[in-house]
N, C-alpha and C positions, 0 to 999 in steps of 0.2 A: 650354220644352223638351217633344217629345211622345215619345211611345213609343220610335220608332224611334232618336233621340238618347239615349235612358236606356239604350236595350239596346247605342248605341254605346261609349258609356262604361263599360257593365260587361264589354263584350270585355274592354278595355283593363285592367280590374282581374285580369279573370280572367286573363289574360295572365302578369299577377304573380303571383297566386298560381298559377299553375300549373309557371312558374318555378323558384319556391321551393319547389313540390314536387319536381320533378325533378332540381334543380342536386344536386352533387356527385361526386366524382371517376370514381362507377362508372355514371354518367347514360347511358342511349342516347339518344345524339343525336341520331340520326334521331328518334327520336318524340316529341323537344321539340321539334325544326324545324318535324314536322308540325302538331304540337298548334298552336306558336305560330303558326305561318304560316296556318291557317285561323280559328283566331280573329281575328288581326290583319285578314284579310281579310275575314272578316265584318262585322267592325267598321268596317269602311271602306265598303262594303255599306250598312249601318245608316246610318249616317253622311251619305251621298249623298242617301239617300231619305228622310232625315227632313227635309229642305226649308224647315230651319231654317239662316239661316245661323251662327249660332252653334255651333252642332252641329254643323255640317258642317267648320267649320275647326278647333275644338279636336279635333273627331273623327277627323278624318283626319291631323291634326299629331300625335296623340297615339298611334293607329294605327301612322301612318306609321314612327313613333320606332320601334313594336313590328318591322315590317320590316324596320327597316334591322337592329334588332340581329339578326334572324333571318338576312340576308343575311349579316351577319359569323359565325354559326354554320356555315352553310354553307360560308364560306371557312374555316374553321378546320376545318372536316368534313375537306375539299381540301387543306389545308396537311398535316395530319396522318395522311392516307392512309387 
């Protein structure tokens, strides 16, 4: 694994703990969408260009996971007005 895969993988963590910084009842969601959705997508970024395929697919599977839950933030952004 080179650089670029190590720093994909620490999106991913930082991801969570950023998370768990943010969750609870009185969280602005918009700026966990934010947070999350540009690490997630850096990480995926990372992930591409480190031209490992091993990294590339845990990278972006595990990324990707970060997305999707951002995409359901979003709809509950939308659901909730």
């Amino acid at each position: 694994m080179n650089k670029l895969g190590f720093l994909s993988f620490l999106m991913v963590i930082a991801s969570i703990i950023a998370f768990l910084i943010i969750r609870g009842p009185n969280a602005n969601l918009m700026m966990a969408i934010i947070i999350l959705g540009i690490l997630s997508l850096l990480g995926i970024v990372f992930a591409v260009l480190s031209k490992k395929w091993l990294s590339v697919i845990f990278g972006v599977l595990l990324n990707g996971g970060v997305l999707v839950f951002v995409f359901l933030l979003v709809l509950a952004r939308g659901i909730a007005g």
